[in-house]
DOLOZA-548240 format. One record per residue (C-alpha): residue number from 1; chain; x, y, z. Coordinates in Angstrom, 2 decimals. Layout:
<recs>
{NUM,"A",{X,Y,Z}}
...
</recs>
This chain:
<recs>
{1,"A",{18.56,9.77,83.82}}
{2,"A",{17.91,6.01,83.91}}
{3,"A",{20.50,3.68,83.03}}
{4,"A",{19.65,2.58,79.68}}
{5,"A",{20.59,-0.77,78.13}}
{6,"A",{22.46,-0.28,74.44}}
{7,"A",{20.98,-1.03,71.14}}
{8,"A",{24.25,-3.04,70.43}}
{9,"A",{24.56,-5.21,72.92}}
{10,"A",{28.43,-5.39,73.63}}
{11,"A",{28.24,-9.14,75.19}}
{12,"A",{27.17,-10.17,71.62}}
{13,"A",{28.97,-11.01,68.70}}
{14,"A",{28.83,-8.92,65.73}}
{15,"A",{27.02,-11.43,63.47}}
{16,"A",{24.60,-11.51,66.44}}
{17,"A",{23.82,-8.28,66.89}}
{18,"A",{23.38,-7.88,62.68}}
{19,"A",{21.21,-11.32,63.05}}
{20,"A",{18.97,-10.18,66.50}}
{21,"A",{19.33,-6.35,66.74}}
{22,"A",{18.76,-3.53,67.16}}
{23,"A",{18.13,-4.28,70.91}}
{24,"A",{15.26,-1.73,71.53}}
{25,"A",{12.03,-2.14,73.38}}
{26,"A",{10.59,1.83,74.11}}
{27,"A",{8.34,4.18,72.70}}
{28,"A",{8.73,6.20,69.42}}
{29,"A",{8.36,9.90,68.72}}
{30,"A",{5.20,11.34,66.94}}
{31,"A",{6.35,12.01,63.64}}
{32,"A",{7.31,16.00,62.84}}
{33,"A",{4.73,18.32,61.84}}
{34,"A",{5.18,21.20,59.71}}
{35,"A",{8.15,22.26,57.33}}
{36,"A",{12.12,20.99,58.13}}
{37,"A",{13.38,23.71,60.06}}
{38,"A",{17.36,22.76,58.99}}
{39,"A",{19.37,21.68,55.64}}
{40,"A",{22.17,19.53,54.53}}
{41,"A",{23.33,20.33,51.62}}
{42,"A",{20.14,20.75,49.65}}
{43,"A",{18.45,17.75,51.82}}
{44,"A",{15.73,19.11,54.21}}
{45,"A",{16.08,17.87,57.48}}
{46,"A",{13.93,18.13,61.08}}
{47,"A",{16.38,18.19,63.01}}
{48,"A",{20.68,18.09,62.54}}
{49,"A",{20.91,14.75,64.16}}
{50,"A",{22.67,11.56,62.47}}
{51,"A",{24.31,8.29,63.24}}
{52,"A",{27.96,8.27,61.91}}
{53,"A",{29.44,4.78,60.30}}
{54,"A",{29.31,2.12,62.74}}
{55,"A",{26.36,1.35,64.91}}
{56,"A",{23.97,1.28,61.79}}
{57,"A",{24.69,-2.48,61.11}}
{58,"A",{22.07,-2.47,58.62}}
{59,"A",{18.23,-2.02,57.25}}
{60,"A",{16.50,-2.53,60.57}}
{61,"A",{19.09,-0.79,62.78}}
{62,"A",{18.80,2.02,60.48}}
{63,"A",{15.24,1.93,60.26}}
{64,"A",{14.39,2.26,64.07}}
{65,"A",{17.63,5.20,64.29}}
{66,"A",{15.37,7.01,61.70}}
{67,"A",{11.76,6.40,63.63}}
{68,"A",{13.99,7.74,66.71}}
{69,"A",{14.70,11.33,64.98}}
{70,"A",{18.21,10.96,63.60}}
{71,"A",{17.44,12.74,60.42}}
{72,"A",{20.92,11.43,58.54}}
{73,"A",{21.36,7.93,59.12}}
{74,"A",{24.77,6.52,57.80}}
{75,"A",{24.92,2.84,56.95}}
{76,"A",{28.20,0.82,58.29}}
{77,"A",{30.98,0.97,56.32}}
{78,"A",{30.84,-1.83,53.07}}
{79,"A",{33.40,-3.17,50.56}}
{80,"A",{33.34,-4.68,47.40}}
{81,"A",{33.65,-8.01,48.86}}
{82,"A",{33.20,-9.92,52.27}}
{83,"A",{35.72,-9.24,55.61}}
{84,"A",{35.06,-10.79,58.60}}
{85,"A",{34.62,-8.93,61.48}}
{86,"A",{37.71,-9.35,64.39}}
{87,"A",{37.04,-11.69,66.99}}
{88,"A",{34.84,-10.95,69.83}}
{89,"A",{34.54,-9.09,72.13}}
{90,"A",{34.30,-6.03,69.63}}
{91,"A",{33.65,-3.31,72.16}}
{92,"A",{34.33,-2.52,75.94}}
{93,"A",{33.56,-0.28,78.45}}
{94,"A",{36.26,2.11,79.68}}
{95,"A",{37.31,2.93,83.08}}
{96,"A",{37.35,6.35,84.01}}
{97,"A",{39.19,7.64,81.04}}
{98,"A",{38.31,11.11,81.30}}
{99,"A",{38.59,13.40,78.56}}
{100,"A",{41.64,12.59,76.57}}
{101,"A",{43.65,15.58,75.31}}
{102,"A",{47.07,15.17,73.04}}
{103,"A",{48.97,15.18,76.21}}
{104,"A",{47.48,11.96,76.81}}
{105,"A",{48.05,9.76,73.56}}
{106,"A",{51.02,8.18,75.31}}
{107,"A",{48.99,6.72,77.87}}
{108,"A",{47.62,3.28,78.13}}
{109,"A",{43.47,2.75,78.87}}
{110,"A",{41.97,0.35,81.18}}
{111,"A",{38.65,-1.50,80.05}}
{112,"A",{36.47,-2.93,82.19}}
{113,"A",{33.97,-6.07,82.19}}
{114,"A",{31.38,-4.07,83.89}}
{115,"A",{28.59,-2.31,82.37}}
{116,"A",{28.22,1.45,81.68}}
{117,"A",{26.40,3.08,84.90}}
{118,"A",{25.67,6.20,83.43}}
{119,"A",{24.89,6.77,79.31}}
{120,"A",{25.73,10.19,79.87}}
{121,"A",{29.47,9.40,79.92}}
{122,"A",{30.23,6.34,79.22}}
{123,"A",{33.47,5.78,77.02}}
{124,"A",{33.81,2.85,75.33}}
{125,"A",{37.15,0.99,73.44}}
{126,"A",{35.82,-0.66,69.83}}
{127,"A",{37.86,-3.04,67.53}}
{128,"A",{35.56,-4.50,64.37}}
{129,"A",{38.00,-4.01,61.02}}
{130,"A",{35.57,-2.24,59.22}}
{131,"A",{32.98,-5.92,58.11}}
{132,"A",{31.33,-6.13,55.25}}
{133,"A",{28.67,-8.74,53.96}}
{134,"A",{28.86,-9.22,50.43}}
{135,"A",{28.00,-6.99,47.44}}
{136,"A",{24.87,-8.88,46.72}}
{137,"A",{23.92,-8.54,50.41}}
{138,"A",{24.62,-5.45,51.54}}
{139,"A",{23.32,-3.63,48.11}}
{140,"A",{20.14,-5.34,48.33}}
{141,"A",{19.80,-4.86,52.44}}
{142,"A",{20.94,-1.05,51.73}}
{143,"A",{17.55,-0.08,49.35}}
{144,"A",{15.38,-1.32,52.21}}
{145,"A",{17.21,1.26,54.38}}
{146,"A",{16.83,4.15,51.96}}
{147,"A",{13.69,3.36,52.00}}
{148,"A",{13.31,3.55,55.78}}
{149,"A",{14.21,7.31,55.44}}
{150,"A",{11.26,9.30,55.13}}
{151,"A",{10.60,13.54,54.64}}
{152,"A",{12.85,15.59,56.35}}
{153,"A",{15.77,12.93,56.33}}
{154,"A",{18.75,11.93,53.85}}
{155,"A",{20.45,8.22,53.52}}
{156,"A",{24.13,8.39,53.75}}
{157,"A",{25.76,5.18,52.74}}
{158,"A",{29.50,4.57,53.89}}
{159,"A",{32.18,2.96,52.09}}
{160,"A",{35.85,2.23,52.15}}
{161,"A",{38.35,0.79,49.32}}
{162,"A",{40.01,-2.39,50.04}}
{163,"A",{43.94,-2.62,49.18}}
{164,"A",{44.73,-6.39,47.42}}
{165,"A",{48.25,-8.43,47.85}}
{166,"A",{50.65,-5.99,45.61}}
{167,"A",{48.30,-3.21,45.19}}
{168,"A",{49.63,0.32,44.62}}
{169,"A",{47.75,3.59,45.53}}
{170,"A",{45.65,3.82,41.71}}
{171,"A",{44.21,0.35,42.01}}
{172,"A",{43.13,1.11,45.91}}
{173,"A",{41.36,4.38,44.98}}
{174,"A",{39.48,2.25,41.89}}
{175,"A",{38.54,0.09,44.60}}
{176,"A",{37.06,3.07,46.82}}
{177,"A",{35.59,4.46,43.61}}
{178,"A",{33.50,0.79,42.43}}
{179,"A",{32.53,0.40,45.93}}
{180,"A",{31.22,4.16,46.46}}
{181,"A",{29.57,3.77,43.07}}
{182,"A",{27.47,0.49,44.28}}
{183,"A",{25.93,2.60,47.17}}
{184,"A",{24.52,5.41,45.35}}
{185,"A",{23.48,2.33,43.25}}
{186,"A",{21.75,0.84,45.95}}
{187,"A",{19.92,4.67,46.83}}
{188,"A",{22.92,6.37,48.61}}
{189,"A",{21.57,10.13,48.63}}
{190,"A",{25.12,10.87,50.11}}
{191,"A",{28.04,8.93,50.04}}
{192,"A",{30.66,9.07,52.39}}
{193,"A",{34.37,7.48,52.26}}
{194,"A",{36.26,6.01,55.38}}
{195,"A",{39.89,7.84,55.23}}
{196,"A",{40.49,6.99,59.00}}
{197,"A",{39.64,3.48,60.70}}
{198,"A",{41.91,2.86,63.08}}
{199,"A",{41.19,-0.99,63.76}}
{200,"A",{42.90,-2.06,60.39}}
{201,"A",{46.39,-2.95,59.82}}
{202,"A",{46.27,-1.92,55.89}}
{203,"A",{46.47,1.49,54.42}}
{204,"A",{42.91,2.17,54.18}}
{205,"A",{42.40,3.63,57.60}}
{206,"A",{45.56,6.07,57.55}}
{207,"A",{44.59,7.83,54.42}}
{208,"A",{43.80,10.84,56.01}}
{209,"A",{46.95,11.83,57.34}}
{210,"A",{48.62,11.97,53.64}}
{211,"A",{47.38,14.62,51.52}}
{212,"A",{48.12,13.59,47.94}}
{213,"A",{46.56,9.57,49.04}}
{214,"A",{43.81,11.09,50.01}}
{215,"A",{43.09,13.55,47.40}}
{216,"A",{43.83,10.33,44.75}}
{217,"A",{40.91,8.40,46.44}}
{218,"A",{38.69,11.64,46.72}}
{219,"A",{39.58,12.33,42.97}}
{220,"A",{38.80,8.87,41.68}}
{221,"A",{35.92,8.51,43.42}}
{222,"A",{33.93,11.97,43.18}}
{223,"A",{33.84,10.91,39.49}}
{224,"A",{32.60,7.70,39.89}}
{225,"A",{29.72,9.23,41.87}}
{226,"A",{29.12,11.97,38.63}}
{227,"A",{27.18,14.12,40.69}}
{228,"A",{25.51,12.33,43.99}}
{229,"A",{27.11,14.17,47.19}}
{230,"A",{30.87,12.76,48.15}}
{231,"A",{31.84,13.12,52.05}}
{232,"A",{35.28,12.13,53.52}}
{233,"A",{35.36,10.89,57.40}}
{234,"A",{38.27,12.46,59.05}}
{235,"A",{40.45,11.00,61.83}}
{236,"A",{41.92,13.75,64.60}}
{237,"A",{44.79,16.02,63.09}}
{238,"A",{47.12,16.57,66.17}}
{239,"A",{49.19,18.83,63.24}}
{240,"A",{47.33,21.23,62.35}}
{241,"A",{49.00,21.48,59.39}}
{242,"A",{48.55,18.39,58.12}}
{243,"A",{44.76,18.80,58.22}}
{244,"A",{44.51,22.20,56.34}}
{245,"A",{46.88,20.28,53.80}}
{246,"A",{44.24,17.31,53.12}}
{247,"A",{41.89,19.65,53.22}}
{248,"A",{43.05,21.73,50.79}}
{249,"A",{43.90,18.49,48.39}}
{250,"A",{40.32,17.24,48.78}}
{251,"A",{38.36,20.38,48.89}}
{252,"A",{37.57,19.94,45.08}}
{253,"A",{36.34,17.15,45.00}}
{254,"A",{33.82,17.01,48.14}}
{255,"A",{31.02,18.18,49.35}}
{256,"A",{31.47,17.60,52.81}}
{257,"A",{33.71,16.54,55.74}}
{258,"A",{33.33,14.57,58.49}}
{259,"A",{35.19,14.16,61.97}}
{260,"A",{36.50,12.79,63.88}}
{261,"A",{37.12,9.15,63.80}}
{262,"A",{37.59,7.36,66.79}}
{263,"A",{40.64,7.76,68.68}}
{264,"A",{43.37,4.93,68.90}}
{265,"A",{45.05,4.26,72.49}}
{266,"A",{46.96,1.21,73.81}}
{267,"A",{43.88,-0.83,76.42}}
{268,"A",{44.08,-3.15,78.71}}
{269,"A",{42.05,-4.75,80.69}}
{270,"A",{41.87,-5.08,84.39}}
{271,"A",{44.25,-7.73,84.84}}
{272,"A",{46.59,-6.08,82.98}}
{273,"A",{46.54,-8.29,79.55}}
{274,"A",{45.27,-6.81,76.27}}
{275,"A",{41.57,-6.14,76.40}}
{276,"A",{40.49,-7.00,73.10}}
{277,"A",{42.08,-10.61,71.67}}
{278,"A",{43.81,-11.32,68.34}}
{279,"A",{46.59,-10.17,67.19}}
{280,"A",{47.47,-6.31,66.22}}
{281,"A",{44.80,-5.11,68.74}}
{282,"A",{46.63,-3.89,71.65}}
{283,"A",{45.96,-0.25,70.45}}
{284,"A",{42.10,-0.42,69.26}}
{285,"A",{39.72,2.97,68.68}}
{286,"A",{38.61,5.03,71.46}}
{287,"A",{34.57,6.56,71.65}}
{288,"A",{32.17,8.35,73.63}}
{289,"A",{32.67,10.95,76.25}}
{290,"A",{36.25,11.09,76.36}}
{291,"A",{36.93,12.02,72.99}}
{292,"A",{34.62,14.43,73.01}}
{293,"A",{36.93,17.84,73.73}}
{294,"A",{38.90,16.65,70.25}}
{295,"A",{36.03,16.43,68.35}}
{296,"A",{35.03,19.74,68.98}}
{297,"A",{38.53,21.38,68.68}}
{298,"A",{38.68,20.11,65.42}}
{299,"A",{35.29,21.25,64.83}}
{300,"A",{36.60,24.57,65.69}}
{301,"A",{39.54,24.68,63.50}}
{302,"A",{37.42,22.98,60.38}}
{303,"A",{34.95,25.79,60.92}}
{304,"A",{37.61,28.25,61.08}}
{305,"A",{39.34,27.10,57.90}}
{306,"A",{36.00,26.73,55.93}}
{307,"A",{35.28,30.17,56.59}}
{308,"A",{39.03,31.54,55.73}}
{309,"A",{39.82,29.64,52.54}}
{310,"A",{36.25,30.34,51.50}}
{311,"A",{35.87,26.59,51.15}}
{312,"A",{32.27,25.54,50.39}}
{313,"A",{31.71,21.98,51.85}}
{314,"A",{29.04,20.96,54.80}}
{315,"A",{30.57,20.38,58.21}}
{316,"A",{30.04,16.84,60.37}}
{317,"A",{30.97,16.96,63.89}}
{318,"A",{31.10,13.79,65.52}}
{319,"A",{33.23,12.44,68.57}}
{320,"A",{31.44,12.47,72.08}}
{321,"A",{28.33,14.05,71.32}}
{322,"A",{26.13,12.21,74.78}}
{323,"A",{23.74,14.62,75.55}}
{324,"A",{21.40,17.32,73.73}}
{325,"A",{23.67,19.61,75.12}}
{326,"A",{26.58,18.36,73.44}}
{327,"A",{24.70,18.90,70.60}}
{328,"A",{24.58,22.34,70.56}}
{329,"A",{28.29,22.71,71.59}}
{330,"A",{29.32,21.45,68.11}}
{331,"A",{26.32,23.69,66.38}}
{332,"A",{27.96,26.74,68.04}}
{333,"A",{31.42,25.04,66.80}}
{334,"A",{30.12,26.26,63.11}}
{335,"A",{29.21,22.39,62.07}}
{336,"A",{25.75,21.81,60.03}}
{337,"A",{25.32,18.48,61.27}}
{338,"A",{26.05,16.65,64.44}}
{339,"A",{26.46,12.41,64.97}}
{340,"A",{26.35,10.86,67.92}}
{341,"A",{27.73,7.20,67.54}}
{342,"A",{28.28,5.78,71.04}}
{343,"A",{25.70,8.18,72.82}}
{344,"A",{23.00,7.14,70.36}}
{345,"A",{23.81,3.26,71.15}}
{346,"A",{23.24,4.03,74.88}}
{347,"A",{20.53,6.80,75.29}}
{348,"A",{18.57,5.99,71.55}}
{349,"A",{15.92,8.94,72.95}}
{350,"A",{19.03,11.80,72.60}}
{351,"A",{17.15,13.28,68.87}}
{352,"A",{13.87,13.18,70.80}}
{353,"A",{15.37,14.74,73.63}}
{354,"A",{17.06,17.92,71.92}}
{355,"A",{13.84,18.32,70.16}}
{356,"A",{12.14,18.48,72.73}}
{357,"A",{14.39,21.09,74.54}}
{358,"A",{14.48,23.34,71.18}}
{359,"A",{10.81,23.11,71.15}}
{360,"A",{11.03,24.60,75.23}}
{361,"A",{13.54,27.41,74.79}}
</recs>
């Protein structure tokens, strides 16, 4: 496969790439004929394909993701106010990570100023803080991408709460709740909460690892949303304990979960100082290939816990999904929808392409 330049183009501030991009000059697919073959939820969809939270800066970015064939689109992740992204650069290329396994959460990550050389498995390290535009912006922006989403799709809005100077755990999970509430305002079919960022230094992106937290925000805001569809985005559970306890405190209240986050590692770069500048970002989240052997063991043990406490909540799996065949690893992993994040950025054509192999077999 050809080299393909990404949609986000990594040499480019953030406000650049929401002003310019997407970056994206190639064909699109015919649209689908006949029936949805595949559900989420009770949303028809052609094909089990999304975008997670993240390269989805906004209306046009989720727009062209949609004419591509990702059937679930999720909008990057908004508050209810304004944060500044962190300073560029946001994301970097990797050097031969490999596949990182627990064993290797000690270790420290080498990025590189090169470009990827192969989209297939490249691994990339990102650092934005979870940016938001304004209310007024983003609500307005976000009803031109629902509209984007045609038959056979659903428009997944993300959102995250946003802890205040001498805020306790109730007014954070108000905070979650208002903001959720704004995006089914704004035509969120499907909202989804952040629990697990790993490029902030408050509590929002840890939430996931403590059960009754979590369950408060869940709690707080599945009522706010009085009916529309709440999902959670998990981070990776090395106890495996721990996750079957959020689980179980946020099972109530959801109708699906999503996973995994990115993974946070210490990265340098190739002169040995920290890759990404500012401070707090030695350690920054880890995407693409490498993560990809977590995702799906967690996809494995979600699947198996669904089916053993009888839970009833739709299955993401996200984390190093690059190829079409990745794809079908996580569908055999028991998840009803698979998101490719970083593999969508640099191959855009991957929904096309595991059409077009279903449509062979």
């Amino acid at each position: 496969m050809p080299t393909l330049s990404p949609t986000y183009d990594i040499h480019k501030s953030y406000d650049d790439n929401y002003a310019e991009g997407p970056f994206y000059e190639g064909d699109l697919p015919a649209s689908p004929i006949g029936a949805p073959g595949y559900r989420l939820l009770d949303f028809p969809l052609y094909a089990p394909i999304g975008v997670p939270a993240g390269p989805l800066l906004n209306a046009r970015w989720l727009a062209l993701y949609a004419k591509l064939g990702f059937d679930a689109p999720v909008y990057k992740t908004v508050r209810s106010g304004p944060r500044e992204c962190h300073p560029a650069p946001n994301c970097m290329v990797l050097k031969t990570p490999g596949s990182l396994t627990p064993d290797r959460f000690d270790e420290q990550l080498t990025a590189q100023a090169a470009d990827a050389d192969n989209p297939d498995t490249v691994s990339i390290t990102n650092s934005f803080g979870m940016p938001s535009k304004t209310p007024d912006t983003w609500m307005a922006d976000m009803e031109q991408a629902a509209a984007a989403c045609g038959n056979g799709q659903v428009f997944i809005a993300s959102a995250v709460g946003t802890p205040q100077p001498g805020d306790g755990p109730k007014e954070l999970a108000s905070d979650f709740a208002r903001t959720a509430a704004m995006t089914r305002e704004a035509g969120a079919q499907i909202v989804e909460i952040n629990l697990s960022c790993p490029n902030v230094a408050s509590s929002e992106g840890s939430l996931f690892t403590d059960p009754e937290a979590a369950r408060l925000m869940v709690r707080e805001t599945a009522t706010a949303l009085s009916g529309t569809p709440l999902f959670i985005k998990l981070g990776y559970f090395i106890d495996e304990r721990v996750q079957d306890e959020v689980v179980a405190a946020c099972a109530p209240f959801v109708q699906g979960i999503a996973g995994i986050n990115t993974l946070s590692f210490e990265v340098i770069d190739e002169n040995g100082e920290q890759a990404l500048p500012g401070a707090g970002r030695l350690r920054s989240g880890i995407c693409g290939d490498a993560i990809r052997d977590c995702g799906l063991t967690q996809a494995r043990r979600l699947a198996a816990l669904r089916t053993r406490q009888r839970y009833d909540f739709a299955l993401v799996g996200v984390g190093g999904v690059m190829t079409p065949a990745h794809v079908n690893d996580y569908l055999m992993a028991g998840v009803d929808l698979v998101m490719s994040a970083t593999g969508a950025m640099w191959n855009p054509h991957l929904a096309r392409q595991w059409r077009e192999q279903q449509a062979a077999d």
